[in-house]
TORKE-846596 format. One record per atom (N, C-alpha, C): residue in three letters; atom name; x, y, z; residue number from 1. Coordinates in pm, whole numbers, plus 32768, in hexadecimal, padded with zeros to 4 digits. Layout:
<sites>
   r  a   c1   c2   c3   k
 Ala CA    X    Y    Z NUM
...
</sites>
This chain:
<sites>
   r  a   c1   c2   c3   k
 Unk  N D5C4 9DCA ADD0   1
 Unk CA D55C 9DC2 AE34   1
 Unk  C D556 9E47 AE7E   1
 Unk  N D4C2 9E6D AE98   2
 Unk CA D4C9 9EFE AEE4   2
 Unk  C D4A5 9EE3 AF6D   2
 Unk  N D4EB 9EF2 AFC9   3
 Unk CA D4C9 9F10 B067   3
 Unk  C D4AF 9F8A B090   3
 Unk  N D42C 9F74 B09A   4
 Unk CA D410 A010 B0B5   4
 Unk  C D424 A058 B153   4
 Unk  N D451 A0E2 B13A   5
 Unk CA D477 A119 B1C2   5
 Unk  C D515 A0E7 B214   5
 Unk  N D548 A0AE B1B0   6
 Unk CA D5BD A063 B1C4   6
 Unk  C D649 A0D6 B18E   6
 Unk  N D63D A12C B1C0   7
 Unk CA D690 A19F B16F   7
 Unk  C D73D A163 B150   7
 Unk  N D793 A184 B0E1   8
 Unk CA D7FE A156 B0FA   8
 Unk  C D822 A0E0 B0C4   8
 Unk  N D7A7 A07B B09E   9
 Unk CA D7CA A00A B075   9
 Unk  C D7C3 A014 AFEF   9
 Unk  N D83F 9FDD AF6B  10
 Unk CA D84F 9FF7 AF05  10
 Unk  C D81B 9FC2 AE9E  10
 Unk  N D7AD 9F84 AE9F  11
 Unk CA D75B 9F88 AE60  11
 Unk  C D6D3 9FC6 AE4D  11
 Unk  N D6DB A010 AED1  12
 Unk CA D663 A030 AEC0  12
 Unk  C D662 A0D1 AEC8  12
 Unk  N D6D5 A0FF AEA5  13
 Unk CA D706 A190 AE86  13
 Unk  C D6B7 A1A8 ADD5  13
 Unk  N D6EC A183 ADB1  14
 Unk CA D701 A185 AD2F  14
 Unk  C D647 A181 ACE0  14
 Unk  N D5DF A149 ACFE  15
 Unk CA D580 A142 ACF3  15
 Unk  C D4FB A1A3 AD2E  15
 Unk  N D51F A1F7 ADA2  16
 Unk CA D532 A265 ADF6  16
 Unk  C D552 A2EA AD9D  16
 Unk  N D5B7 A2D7 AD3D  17
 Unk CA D5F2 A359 AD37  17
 Unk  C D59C A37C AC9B  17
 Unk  N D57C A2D4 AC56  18
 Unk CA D526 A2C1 ABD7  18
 Unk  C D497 A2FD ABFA  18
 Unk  N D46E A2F7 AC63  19
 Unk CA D3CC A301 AC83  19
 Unk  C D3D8 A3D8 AC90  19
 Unk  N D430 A3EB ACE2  20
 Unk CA D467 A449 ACFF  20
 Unk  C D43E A4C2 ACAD  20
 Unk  N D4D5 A4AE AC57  21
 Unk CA D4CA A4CE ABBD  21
 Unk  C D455 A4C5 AB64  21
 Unk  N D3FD A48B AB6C  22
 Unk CA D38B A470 AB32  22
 Unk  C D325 A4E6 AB5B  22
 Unk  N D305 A4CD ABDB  23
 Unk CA D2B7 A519 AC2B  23
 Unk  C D2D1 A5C8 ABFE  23
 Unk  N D350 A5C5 AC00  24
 Unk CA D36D A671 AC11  24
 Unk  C D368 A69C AB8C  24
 Unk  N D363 A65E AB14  25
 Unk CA D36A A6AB AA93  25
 Unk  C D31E A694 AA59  25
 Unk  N D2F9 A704 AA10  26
 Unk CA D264 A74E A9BD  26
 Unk  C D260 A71D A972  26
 Unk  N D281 A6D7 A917  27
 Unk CA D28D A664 A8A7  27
 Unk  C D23F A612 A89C  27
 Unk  N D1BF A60A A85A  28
 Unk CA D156 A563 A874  28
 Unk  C D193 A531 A7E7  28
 Unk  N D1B9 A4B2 A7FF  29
 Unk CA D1FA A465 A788  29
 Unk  C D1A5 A402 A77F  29
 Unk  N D100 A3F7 A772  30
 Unk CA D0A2 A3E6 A75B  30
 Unk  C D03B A40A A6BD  30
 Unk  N D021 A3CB A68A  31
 Unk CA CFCC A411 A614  31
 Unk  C CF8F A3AB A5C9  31
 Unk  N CEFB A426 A5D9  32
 Unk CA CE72 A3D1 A5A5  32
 Unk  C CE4B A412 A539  32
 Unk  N CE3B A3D6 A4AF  33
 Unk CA CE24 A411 A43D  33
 Unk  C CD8C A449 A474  33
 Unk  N CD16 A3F1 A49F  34
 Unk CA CC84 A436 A48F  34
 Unk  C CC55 A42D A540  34
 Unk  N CBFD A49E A53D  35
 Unk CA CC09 A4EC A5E0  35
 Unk  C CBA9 A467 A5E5  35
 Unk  N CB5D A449 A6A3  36
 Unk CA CB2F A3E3 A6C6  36
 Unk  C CA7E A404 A66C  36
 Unk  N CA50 A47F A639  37
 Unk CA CA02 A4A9 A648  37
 Unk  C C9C5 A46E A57D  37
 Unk  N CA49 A466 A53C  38
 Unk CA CA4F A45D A4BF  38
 Unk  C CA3E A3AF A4AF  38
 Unk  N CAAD A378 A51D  39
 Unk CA CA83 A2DB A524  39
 Unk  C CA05 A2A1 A563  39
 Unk  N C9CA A2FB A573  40
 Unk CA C929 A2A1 A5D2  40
 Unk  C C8E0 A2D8 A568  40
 Unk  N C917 A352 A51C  41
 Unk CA C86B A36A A4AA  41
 Unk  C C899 A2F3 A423  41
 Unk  N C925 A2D9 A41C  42
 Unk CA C953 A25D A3B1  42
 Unk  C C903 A1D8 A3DE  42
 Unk  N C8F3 A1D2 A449  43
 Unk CA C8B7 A14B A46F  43
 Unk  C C831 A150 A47F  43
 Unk  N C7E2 A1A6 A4A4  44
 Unk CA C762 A1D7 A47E  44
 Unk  C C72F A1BA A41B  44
 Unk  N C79B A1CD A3B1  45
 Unk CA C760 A1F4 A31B  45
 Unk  C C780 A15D A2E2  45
 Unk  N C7EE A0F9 A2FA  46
 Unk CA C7E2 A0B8 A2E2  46
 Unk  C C781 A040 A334  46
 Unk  N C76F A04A A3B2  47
 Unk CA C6C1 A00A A3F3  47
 Unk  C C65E A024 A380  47
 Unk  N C663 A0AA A390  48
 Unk CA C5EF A092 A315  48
 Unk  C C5D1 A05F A28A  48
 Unk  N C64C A061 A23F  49
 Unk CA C643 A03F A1CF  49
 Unk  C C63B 9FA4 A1ED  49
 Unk  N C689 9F62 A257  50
 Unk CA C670 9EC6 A260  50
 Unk  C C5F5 9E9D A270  50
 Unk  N C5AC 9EF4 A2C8  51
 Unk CA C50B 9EF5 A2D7  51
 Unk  C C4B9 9F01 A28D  51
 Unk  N C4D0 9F6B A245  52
 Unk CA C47E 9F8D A1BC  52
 Unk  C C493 9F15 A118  52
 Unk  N C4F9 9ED6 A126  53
 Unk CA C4FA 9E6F A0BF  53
 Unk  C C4A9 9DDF A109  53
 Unk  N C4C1 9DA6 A1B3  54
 Unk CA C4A4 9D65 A1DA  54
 Unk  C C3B5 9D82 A1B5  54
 Unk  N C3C0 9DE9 A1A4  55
 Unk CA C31F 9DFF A1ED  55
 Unk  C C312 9E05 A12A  55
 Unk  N C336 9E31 A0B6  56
 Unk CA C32B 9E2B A051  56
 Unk  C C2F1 9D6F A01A  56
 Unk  N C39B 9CF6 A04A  57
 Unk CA C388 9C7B A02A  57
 Unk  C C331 9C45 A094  57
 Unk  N C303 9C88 A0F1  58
 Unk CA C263 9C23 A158  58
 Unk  C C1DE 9BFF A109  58
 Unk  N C1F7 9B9E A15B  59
 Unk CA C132 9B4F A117  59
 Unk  C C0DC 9B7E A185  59
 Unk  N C0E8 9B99 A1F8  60
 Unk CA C097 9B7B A252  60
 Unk  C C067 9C2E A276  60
 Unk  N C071 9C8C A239  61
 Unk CA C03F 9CF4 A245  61
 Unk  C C017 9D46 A1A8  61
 Unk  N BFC3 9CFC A19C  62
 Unk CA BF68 9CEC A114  62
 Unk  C BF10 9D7E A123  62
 Unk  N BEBE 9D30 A1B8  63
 Unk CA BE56 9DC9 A1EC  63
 Unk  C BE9A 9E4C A1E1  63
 Unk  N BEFE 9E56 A228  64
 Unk CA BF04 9ED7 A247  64
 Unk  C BF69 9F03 A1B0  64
 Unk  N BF9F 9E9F A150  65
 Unk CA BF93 9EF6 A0E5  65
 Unk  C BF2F 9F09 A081  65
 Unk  N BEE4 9EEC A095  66
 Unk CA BE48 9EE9 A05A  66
 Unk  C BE15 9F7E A07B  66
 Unk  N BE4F 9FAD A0F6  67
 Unk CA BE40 A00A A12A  67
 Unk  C BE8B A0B1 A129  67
 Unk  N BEE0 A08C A11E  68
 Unk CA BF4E A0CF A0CC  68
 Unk  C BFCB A0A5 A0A5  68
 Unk  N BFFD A09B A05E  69
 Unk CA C086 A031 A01F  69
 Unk  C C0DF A09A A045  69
 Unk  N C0F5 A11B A048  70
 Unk CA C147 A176 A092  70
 Unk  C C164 A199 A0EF  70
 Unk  N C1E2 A184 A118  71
 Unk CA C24D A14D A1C7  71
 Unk  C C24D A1F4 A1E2  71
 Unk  N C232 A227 A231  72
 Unk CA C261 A2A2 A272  72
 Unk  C C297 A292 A2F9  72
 Unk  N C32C A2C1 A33E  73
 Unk CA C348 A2AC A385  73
 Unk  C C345 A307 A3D6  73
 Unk  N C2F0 A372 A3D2  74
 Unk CA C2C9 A3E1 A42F  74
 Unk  C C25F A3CB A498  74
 Unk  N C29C A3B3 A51B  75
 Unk CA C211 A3A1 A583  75
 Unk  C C19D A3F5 A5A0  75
 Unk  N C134 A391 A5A8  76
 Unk CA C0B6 A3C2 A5C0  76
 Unk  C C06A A365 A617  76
 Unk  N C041 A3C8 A68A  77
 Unk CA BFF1 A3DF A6FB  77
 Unk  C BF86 A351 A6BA  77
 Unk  N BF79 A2F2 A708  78
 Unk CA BF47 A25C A72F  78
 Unk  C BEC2 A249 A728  78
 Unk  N BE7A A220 A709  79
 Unk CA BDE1 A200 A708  79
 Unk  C BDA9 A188 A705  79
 Unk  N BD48 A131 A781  80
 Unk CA BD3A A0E7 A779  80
 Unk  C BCD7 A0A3 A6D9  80
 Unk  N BC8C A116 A6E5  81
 Unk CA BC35 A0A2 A64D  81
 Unk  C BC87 A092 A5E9  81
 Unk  N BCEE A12A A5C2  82
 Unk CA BD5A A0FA A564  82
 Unk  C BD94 A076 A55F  82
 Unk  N BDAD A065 A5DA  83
 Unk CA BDE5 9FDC A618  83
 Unk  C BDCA 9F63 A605  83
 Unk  N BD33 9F69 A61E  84
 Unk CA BCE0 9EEA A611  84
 Unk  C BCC2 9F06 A55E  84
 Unk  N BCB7 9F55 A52D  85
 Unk CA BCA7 9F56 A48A  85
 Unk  C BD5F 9F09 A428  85
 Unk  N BDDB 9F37 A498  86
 Unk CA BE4D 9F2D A478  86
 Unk  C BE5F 9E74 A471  86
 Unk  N BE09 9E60 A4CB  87
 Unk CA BE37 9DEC A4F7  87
 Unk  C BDB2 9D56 A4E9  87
 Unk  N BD6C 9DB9 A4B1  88
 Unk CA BCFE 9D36 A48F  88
 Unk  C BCA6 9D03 A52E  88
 Unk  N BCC7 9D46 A56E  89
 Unk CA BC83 9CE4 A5E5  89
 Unk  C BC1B 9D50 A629  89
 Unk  N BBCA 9D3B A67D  90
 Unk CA BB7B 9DAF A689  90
 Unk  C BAD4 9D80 A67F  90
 Unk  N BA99 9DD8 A663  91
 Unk CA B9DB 9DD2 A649  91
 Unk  C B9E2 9D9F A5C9  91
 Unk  N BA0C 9D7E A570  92
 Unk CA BA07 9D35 A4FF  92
 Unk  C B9D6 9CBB A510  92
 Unk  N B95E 9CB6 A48D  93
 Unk CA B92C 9C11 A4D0  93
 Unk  C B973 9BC2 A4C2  93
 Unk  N B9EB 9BC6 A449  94
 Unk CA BA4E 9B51 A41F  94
 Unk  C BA86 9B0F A4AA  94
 Unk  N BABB 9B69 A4D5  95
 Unk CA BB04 9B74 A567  95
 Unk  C BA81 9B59 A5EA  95
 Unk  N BA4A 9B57 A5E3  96
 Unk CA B9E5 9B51 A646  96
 Unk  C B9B0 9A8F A607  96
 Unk  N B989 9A93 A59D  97
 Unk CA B982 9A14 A5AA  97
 Unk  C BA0B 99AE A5C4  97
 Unk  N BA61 99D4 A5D0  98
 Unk CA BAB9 996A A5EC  98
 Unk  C BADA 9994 A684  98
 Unk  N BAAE 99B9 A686  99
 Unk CA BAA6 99D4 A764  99
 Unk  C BA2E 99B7 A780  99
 Unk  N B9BD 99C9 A76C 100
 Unk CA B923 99B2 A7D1 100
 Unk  C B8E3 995F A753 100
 Unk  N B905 9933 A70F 101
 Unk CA B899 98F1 A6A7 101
 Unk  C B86B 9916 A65A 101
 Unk  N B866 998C A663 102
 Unk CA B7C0 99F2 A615 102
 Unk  C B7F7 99DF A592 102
 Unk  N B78B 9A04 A535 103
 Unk CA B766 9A43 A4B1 103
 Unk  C B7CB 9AB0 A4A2 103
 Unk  N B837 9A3F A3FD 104
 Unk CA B88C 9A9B A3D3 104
 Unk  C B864 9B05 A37B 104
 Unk  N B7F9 9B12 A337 105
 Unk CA B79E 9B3F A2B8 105
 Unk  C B776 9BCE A2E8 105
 Unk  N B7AE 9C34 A293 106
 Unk CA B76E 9C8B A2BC 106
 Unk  C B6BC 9C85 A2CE 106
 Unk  N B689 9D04 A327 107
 Unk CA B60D 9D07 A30F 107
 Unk  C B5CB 9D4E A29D 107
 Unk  N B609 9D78 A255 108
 Unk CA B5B6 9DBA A1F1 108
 Unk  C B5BA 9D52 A180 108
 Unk  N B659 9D10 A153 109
 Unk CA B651 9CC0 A0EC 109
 Unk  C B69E 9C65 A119 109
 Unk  N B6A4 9BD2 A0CF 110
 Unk CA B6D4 9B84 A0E7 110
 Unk  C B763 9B54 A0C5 110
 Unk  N B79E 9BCE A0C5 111
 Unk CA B860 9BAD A0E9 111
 Unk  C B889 9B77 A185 111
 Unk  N B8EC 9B81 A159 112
 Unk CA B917 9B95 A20F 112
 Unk  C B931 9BF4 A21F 112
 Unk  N B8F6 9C10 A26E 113
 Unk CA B938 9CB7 A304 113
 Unk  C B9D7 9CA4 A33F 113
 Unk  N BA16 9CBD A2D4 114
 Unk CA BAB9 9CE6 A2E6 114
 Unk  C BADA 9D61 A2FE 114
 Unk  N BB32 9D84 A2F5 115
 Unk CA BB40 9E3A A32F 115
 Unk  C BB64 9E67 A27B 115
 Unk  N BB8D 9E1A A231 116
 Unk CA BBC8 9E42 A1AF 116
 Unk  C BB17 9E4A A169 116
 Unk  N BAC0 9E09 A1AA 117
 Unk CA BA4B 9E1C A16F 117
 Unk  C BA0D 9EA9 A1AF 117
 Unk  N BA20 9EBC A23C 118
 Unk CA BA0B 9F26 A255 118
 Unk  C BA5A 9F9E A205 118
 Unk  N BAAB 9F95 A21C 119
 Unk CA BB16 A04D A1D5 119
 Unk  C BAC4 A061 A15B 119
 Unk  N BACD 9FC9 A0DF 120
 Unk CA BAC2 9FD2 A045 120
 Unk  C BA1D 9FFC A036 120
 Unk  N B9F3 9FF5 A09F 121
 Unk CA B93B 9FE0 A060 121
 Unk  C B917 9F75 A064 121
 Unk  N B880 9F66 A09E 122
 Unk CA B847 9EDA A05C 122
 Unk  C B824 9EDF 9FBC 122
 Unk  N B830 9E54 9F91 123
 Unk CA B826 9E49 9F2E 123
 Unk  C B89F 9E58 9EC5 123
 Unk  N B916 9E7B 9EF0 124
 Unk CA B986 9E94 9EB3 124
 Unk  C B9E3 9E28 9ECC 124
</sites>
């Protein structure tokens, strides 16, 4: 047991002289095979690869590989229509008729006004 400030008492010499000793010598008896800088880009890399197989076996992002099936993990500066094209929701009549009612059909021809109809062309 350590009582601290208790000088003299014999147990608590001995634990004192361990911390002591510790303190004063140049010795780190410590060792990390990979710096902190090597373990956060290891885990990075493995986020992504868990991500990149997870977004490979999805059903539910059909659109945006319709759009490009190639993952780039380099950021780029945000855009809302990208957004609303990314995400299906937006001025699209598809999306507009299931919010206000309206006419899913495009106006020129009679598909629906999806955004995948927009990018591809009408008629495609």
């Amino acid at each position: 047991m350590w009582i601290k400030g208790h000088q003299g008492h014999c147990a608590n010499e001995r634990p004192n002289e361990l911390v002591k000793s510790e303190l004063l010598s140049n010795v780190i008896d410590t060792y990390c095979k990979n710096s902190i800088f090597q373990i956060r880009n290891e885990d990075e890399s493995r986020i992504k690869e868990e991500w990149l197989h997870r977004w490979d076996n999805a059903q539910k992002v059909s659109r945006t590989k319709n759009i490009s099936d190639k993952v780039d993990f380099n950021r780029i500066k945000g855009d809302f229509f990208i957004g609303q094209i990314f995400t299906g929701h937006g001025i699209f009549r598809a999306q507009q008729a299931t919010l206000f009612g309206k006419n899913s059909k495009c106006q020129w021809e009679k598909t629906v006004g999806t955004a995948e109809h927009l990018i591809r062309g009408w008629g495609n």
